[in-house]
N, CA, C, O and CB atoms as a CASP TS submission, in Angstrom:
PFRMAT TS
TARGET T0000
AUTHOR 0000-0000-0000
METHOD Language model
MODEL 1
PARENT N/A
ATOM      1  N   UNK     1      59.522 -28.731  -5.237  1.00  0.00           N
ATOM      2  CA  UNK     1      58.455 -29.665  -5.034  1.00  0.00           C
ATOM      3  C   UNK     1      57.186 -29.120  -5.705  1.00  0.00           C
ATOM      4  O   UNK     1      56.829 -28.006  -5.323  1.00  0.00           O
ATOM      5  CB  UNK     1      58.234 -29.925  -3.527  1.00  0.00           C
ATOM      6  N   UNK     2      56.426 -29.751  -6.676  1.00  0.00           N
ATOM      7  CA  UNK     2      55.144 -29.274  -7.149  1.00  0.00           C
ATOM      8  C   UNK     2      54.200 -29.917  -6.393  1.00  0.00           C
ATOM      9  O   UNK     2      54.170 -31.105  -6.071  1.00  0.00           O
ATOM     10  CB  UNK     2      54.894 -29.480  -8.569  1.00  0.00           C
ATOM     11  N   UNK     3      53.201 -28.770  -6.060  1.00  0.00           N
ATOM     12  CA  UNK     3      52.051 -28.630  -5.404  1.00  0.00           C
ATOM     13  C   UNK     3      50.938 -29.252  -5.795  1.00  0.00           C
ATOM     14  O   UNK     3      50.511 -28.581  -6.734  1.00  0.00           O
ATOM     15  CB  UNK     3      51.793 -27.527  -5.329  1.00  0.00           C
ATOM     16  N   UNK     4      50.123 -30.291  -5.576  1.00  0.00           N
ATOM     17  CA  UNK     4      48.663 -30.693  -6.629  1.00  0.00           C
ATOM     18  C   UNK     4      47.759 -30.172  -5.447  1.00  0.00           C
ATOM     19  O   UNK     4      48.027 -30.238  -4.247  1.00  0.00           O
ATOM     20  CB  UNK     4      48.280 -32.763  -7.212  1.00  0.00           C
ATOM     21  N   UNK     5      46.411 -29.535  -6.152  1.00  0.00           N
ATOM     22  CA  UNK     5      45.708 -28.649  -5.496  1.00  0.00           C
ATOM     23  C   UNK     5      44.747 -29.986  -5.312  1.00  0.00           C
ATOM     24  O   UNK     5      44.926 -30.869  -6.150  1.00  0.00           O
ATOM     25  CB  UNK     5      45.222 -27.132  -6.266  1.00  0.00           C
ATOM     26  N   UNK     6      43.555 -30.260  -4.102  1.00  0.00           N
ATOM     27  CA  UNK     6      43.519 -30.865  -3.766  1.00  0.00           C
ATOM     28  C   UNK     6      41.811 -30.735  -4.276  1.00  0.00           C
ATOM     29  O   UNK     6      41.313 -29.614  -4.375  1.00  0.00           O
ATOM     30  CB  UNK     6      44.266 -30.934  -2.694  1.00  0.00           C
ATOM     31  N   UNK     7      41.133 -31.773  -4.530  1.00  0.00           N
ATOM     32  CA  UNK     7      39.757 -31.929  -5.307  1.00  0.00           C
ATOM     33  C   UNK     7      38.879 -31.831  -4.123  1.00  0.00           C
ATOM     34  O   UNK     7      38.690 -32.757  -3.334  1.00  0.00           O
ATOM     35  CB  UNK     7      39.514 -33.415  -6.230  1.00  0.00           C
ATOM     36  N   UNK     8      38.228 -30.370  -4.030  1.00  0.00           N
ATOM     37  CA  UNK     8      37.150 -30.342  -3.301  1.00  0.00           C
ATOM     38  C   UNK     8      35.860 -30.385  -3.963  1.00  0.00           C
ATOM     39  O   UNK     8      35.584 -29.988  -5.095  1.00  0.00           O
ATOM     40  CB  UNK     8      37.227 -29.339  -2.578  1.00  0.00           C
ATOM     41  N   UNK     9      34.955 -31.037  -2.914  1.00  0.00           N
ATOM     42  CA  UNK     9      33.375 -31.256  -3.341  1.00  0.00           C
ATOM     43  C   UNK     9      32.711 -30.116  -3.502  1.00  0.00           C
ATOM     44  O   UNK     9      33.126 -29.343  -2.638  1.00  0.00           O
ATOM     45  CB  UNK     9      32.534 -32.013  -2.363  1.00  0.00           C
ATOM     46  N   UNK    10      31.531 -29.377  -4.448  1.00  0.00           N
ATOM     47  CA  UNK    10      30.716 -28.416  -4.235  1.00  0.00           C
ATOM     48  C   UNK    10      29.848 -28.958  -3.323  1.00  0.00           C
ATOM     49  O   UNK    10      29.254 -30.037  -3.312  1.00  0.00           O
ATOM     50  CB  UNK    10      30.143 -27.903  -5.352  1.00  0.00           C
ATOM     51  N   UNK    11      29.880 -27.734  -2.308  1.00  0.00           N
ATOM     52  CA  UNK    11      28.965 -28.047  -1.104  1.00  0.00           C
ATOM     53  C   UNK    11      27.828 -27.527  -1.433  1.00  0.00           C
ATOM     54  O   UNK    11      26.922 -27.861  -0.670  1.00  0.00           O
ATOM     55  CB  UNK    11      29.364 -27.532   0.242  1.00  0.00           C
ATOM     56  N   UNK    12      27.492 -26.756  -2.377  1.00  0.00           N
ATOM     57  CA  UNK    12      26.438 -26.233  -2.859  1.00  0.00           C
ATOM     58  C   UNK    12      25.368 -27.180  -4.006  1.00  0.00           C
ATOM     59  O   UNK    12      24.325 -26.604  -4.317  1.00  0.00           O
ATOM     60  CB  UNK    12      27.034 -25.020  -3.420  1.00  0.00           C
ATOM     61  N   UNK    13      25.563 -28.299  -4.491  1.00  0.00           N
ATOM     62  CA  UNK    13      25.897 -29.089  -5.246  1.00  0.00           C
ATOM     63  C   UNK    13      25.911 -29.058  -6.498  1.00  0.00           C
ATOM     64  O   UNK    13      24.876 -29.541  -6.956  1.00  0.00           O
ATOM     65  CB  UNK    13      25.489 -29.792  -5.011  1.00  0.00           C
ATOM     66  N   UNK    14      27.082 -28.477  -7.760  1.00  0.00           N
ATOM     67  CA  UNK    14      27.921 -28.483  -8.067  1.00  0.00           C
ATOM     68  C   UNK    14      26.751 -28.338  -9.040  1.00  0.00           C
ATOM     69  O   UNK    14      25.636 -27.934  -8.711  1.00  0.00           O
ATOM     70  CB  UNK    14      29.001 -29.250  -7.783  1.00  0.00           C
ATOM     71  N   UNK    15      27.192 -28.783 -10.517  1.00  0.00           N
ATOM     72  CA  UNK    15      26.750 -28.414 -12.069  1.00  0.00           C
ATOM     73  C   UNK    15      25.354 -28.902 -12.024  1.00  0.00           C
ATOM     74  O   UNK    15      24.632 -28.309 -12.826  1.00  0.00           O
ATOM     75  CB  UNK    15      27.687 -29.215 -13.401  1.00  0.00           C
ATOM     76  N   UNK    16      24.712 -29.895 -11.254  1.00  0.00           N
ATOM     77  CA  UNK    16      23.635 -30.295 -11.182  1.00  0.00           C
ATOM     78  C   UNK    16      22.731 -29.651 -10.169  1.00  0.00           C
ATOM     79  O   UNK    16      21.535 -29.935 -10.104  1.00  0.00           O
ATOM     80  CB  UNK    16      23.776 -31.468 -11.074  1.00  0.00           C
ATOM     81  N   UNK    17      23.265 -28.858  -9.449  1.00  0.00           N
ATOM     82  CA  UNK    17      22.110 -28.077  -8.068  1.00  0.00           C
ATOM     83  C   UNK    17      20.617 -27.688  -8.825  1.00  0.00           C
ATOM     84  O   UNK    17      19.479 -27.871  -8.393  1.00  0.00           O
ATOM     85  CB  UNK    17      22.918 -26.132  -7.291  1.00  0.00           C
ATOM     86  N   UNK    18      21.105 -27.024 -10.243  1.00  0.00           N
ATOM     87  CA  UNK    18      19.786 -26.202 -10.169  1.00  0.00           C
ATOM     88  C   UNK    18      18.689 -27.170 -11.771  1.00  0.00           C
ATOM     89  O   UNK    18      17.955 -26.666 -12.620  1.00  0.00           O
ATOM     90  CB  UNK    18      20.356 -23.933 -10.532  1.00  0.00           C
ATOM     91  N   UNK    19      19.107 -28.705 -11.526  1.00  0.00           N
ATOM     92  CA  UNK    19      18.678 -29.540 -12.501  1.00  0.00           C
ATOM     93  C   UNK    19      17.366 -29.456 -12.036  1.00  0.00           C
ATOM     94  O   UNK    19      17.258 -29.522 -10.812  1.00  0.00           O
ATOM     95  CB  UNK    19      19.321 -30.923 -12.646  1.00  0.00           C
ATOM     96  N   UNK    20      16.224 -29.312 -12.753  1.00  0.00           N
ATOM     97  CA  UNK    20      15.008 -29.620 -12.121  1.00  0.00           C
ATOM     98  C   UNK    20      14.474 -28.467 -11.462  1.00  0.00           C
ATOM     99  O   UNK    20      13.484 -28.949 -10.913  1.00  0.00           O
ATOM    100  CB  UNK    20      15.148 -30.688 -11.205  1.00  0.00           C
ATOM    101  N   UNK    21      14.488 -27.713 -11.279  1.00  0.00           N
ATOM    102  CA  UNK    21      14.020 -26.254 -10.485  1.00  0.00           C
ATOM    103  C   UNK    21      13.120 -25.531 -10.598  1.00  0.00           C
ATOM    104  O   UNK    21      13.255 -25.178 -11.769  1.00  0.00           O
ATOM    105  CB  UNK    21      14.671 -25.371 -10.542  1.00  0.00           C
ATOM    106  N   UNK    22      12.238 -25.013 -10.214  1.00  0.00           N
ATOM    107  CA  UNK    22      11.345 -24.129 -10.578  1.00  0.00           C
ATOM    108  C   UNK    22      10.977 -22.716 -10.916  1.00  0.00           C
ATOM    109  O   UNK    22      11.118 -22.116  -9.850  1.00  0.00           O
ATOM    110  CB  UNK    22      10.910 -24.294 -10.056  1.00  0.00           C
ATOM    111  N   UNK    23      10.701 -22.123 -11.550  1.00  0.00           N
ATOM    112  CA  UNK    23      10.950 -20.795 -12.330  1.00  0.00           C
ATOM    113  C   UNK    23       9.971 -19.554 -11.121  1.00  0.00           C
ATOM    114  O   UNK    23       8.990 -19.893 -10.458  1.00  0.00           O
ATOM    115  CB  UNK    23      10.120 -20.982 -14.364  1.00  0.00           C
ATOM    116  N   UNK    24      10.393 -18.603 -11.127  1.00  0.00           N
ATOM    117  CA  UNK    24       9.442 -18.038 -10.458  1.00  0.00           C
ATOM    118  C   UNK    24       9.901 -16.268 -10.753  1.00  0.00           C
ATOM    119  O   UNK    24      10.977 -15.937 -11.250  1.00  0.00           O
ATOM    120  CB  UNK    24       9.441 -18.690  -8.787  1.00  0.00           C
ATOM    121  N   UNK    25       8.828 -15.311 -10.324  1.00  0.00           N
ATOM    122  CA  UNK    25       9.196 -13.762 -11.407  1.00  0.00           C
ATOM    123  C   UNK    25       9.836 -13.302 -10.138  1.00  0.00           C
ATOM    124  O   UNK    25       9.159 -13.215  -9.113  1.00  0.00           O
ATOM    125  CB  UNK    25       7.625 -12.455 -12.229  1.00  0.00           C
ATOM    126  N   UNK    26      11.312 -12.955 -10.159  1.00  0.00           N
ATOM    127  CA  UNK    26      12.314 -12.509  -9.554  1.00  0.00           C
ATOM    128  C   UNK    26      13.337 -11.738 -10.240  1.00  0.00           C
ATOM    129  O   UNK    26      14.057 -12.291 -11.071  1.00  0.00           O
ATOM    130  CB  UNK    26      12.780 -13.434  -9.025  1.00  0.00           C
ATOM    131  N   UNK    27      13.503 -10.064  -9.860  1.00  0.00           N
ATOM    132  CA  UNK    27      14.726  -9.359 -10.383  1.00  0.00           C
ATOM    133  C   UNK    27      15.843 -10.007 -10.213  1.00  0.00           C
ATOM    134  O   UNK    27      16.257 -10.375  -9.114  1.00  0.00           O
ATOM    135  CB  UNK    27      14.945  -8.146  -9.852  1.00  0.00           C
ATOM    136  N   UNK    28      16.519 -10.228 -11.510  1.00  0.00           N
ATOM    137  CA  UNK    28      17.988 -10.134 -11.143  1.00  0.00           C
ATOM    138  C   UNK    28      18.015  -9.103 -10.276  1.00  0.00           C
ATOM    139  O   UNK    28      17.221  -8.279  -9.823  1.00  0.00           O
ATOM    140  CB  UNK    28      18.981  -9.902 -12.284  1.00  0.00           C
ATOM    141  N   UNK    29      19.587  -9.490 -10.134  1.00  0.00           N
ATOM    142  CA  UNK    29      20.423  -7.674  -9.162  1.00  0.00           C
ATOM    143  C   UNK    29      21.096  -7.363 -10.354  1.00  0.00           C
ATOM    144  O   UNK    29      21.307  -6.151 -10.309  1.00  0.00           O
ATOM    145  CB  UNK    29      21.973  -7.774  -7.405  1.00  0.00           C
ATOM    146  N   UNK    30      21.644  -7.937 -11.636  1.00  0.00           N
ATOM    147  CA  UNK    30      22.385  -7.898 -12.438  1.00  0.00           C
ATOM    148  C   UNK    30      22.200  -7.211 -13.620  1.00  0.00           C
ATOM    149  O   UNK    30      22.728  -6.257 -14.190  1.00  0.00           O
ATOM    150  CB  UNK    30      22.611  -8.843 -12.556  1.00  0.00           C
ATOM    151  N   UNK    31      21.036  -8.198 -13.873  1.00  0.00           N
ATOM    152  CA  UNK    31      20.629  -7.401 -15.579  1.00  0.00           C
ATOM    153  C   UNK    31      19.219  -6.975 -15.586  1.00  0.00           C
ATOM    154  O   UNK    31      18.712  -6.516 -16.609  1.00  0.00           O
ATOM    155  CB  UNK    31      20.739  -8.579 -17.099  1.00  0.00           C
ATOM    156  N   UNK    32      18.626  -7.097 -14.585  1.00  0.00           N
ATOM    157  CA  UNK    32      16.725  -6.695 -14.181  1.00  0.00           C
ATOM    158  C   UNK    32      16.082  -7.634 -14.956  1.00  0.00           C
ATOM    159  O   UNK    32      14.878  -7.381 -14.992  1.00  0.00           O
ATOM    160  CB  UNK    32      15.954  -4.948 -14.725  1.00  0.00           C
ATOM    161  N   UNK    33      16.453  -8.857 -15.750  1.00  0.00           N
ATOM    162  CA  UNK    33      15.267  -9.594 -15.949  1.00  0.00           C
ATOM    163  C   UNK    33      14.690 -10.170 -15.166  1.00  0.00           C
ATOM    164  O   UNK    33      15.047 -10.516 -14.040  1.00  0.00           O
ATOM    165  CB  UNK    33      15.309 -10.309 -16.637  1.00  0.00           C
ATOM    166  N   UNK    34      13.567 -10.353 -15.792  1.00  0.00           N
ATOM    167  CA  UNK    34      12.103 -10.716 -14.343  1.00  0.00           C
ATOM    168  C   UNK    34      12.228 -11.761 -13.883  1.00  0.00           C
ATOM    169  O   UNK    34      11.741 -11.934 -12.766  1.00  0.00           O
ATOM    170  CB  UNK    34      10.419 -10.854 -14.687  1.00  0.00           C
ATOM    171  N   UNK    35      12.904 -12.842 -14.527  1.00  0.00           N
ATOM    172  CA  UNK    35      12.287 -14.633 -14.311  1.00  0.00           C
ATOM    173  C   UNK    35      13.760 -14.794 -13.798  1.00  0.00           C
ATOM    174  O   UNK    35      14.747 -14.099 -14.039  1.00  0.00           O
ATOM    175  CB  UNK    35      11.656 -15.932 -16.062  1.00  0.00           C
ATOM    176  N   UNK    36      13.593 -16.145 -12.860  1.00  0.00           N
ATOM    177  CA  UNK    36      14.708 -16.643 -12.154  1.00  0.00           C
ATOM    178  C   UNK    36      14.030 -18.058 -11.887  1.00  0.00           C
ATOM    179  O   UNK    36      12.868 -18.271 -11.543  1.00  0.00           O
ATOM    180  CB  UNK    36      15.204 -15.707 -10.782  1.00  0.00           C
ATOM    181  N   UNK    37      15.250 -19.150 -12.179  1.00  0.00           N
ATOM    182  CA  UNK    37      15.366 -20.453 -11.388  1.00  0.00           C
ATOM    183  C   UNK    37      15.804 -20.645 -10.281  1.00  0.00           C
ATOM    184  O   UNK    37      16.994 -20.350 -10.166  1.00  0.00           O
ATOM    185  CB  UNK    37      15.946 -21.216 -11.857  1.00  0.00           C
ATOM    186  N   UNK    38      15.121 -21.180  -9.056  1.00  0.00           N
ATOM    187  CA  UNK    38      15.135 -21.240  -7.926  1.00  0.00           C
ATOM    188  C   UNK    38      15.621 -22.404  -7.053  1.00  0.00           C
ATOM    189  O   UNK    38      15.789 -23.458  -7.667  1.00  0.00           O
ATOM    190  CB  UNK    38      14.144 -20.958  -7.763  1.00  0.00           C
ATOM    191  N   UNK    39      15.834 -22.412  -5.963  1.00  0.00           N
ATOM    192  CA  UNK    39      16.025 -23.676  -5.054  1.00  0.00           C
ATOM    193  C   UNK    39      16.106 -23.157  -3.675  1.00  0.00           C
ATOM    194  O   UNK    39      16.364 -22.049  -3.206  1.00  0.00           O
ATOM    195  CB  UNK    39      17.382 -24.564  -5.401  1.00  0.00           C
ATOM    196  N   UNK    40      15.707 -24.668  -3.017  1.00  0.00           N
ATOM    197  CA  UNK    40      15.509 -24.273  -1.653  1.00  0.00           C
ATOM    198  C   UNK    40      16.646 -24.995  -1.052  1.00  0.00           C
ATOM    199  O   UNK    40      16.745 -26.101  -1.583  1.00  0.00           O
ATOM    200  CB  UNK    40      14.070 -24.631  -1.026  1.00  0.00           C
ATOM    201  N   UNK    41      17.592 -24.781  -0.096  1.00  0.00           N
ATOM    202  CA  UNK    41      18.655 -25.514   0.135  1.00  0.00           C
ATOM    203  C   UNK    41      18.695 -24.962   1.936  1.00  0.00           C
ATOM    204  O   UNK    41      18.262 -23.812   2.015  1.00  0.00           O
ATOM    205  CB  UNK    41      20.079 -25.118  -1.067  1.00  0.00           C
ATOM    206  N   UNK    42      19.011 -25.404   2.979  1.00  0.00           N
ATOM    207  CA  UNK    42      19.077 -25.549   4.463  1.00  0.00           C
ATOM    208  C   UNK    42      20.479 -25.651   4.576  1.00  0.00           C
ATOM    209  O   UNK    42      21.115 -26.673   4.318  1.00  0.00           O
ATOM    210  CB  UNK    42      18.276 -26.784   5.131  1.00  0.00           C
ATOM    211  N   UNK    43      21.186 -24.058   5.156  1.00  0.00           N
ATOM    212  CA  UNK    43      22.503 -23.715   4.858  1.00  0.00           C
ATOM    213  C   UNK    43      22.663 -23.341   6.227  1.00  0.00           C
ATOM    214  O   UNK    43      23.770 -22.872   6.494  1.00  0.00           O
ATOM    215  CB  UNK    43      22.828 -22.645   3.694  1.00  0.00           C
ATOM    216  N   UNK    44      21.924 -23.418   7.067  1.00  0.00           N
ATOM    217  CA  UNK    44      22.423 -23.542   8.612  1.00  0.00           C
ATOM    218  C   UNK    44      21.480 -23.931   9.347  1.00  0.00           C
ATOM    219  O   UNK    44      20.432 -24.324   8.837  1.00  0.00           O
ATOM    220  CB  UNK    44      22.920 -22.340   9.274  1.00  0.00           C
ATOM    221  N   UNK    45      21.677 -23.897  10.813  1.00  0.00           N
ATOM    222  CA  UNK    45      20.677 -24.945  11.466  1.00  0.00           C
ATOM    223  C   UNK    45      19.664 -25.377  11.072  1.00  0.00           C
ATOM    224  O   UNK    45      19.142 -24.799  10.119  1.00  0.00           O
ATOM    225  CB  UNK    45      20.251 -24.690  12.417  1.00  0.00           C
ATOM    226  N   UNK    46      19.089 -26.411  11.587  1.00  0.00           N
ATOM    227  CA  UNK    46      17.294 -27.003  11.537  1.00  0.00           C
ATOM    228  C   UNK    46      16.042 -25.621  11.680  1.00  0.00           C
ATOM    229  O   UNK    46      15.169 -25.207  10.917  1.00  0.00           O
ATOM    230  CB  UNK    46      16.960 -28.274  13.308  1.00  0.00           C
ATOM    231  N   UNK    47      16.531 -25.200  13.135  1.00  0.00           N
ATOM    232  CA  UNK    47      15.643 -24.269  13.478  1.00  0.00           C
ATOM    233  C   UNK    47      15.530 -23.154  12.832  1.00  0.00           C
ATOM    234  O   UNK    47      14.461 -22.551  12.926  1.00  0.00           O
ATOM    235  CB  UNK    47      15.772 -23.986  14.538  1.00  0.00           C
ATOM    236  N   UNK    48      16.461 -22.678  12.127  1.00  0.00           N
ATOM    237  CA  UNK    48      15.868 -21.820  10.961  1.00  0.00           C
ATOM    238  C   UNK    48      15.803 -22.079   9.301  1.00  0.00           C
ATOM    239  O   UNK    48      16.383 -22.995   8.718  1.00  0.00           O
ATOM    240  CB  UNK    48      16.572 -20.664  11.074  1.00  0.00           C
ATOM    241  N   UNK    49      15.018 -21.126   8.727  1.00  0.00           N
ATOM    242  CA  UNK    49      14.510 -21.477   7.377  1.00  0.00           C
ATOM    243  C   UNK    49      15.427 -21.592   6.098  1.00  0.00           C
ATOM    244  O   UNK    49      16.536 -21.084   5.930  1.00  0.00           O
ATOM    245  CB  UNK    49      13.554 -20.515   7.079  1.00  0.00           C
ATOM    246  N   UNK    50      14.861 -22.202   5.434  1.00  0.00           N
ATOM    247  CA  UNK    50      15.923 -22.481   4.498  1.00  0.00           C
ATOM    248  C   UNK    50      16.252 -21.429   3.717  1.00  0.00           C
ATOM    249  O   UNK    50      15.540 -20.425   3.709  1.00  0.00           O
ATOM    250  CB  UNK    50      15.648 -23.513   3.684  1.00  0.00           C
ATOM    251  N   UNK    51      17.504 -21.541   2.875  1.00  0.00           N
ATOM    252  CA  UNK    51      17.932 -20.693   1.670  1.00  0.00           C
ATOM    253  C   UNK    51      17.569 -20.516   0.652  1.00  0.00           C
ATOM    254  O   UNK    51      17.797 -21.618   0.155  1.00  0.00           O
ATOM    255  CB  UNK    51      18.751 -20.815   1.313  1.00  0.00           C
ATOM    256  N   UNK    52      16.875 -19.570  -0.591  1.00  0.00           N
ATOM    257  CA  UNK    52      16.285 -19.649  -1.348  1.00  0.00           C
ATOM    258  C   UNK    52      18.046 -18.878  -2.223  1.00  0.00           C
ATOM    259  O   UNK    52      18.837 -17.962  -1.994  1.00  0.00           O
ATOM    260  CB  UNK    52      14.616 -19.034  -1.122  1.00  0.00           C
ATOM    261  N   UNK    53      17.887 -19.827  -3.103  1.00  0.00           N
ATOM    262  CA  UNK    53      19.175 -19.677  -4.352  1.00  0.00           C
ATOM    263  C   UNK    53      18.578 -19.634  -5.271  1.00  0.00           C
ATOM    264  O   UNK    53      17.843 -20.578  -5.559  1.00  0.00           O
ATOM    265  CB  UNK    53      20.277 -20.741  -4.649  1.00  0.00           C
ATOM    266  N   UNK    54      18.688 -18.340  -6.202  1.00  0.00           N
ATOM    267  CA  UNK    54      18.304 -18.295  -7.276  1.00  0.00           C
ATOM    268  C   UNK    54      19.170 -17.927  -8.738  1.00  0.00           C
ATOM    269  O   UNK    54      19.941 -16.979  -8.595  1.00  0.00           O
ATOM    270  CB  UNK    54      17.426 -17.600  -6.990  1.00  0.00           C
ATOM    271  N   UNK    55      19.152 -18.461  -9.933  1.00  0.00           N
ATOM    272  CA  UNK    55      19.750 -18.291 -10.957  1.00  0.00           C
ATOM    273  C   UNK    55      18.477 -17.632 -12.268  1.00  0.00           C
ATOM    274  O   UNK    55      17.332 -17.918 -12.617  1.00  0.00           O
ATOM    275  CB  UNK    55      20.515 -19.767 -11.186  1.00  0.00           C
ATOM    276  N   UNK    56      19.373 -16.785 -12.585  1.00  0.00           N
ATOM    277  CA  UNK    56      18.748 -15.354 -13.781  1.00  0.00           C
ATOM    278  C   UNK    56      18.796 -16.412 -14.869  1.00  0.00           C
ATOM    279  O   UNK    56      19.619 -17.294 -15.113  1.00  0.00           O
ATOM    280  CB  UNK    56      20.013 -13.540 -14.216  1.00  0.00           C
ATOM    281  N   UNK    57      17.504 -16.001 -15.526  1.00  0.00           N
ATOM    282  CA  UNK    57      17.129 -17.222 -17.024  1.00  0.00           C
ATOM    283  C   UNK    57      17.443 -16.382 -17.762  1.00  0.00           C
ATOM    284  O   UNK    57      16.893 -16.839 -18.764  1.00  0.00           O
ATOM    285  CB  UNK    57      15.489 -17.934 -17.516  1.00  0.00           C
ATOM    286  N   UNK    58      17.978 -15.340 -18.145  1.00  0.00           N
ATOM    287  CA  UNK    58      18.629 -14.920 -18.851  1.00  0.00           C
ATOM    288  C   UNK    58      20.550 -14.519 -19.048  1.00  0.00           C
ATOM    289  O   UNK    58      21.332 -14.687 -19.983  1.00  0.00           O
ATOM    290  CB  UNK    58      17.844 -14.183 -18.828  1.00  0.00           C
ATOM    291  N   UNK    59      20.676 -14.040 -17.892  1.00  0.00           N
ATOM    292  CA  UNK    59      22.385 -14.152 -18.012  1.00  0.00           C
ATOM    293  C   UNK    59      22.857 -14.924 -16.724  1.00  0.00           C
ATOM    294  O   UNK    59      23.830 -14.534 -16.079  1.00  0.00           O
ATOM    295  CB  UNK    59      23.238 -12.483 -18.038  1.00  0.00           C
ATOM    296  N   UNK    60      22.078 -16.112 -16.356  1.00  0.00           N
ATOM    297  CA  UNK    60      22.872 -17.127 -15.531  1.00  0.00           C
ATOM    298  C   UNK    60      23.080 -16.117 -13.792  1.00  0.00           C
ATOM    299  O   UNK    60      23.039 -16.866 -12.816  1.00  0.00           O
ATOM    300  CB  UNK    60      24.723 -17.545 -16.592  1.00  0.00           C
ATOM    301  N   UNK    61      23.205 -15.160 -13.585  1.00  0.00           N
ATOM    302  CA  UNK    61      24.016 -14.943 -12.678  1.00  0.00           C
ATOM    303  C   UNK    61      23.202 -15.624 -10.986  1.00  0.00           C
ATOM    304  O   UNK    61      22.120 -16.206 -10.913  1.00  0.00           O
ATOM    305  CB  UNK    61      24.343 -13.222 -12.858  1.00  0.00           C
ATOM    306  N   UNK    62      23.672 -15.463 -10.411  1.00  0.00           N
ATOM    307  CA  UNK    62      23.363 -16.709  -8.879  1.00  0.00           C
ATOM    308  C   UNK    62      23.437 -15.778  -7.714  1.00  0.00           C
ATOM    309  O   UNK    62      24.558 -15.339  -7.457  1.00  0.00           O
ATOM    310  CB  UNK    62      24.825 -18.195  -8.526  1.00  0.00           C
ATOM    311  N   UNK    63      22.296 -15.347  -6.859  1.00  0.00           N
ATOM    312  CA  UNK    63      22.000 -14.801  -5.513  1.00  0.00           C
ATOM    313  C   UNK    63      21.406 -15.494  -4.629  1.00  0.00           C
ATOM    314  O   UNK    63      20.968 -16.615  -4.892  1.00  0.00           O
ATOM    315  CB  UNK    63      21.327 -13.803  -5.534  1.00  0.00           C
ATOM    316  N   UNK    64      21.335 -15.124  -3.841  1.00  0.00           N
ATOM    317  CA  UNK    64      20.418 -15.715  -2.510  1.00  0.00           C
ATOM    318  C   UNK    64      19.499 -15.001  -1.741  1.00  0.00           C
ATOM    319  O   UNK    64      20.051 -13.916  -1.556  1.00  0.00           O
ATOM    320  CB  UNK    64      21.213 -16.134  -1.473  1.00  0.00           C
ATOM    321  N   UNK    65      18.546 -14.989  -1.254  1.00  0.00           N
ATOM    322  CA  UNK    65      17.884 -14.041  -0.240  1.00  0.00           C
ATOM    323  C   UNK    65      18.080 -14.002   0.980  1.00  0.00           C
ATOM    324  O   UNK    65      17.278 -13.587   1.817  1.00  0.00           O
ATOM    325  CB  UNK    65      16.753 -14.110  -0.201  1.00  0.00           C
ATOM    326  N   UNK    66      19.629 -14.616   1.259  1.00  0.00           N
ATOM    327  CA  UNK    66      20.292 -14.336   2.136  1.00  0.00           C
ATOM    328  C   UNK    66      20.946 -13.421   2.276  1.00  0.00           C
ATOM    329  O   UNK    66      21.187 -12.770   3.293  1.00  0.00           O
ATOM    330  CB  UNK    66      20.761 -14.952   2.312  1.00  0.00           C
ATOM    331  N   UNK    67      21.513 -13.228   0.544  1.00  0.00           N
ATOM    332  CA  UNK    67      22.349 -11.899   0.988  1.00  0.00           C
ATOM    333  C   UNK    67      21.695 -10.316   0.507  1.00  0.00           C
ATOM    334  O   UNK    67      22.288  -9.283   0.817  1.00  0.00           O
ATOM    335  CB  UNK    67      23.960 -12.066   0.223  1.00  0.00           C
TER
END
């Protein structure tokens, strides 16, 4: 029997999350460049603050100041 893997949604939202974003001077962890694209996203309850997700303007890579 072949298996079809089943189409999940990015809950993060997907190729478009970081359309529109704002730049701000943040180390990578990766490559130490200064500048990063940002977003604010509410990744668990109301009562606490939101998630700040950020992507490196130079080699793309994606953290949070969550972790």
């Amino acid at each position: 029997m072949k298996l079809t893997p089943k189409k999940v949604d990015d809950v993060l939202g997907g190729e478009d999350a970081m359309k529109n974003v704002d730049k701000t001077k943040e180390t990578c962890p990766e490559c130490a460049h200064e500048w990063a694209f940002f977003r604010m996203q509410q990744t668990r309850s109301a009562d606490e603050a939101a998630t700040r997700f950020y992507t490196c303007e130079k080699c793309s890579h994606i953290w949070s100041d969550a972790s």
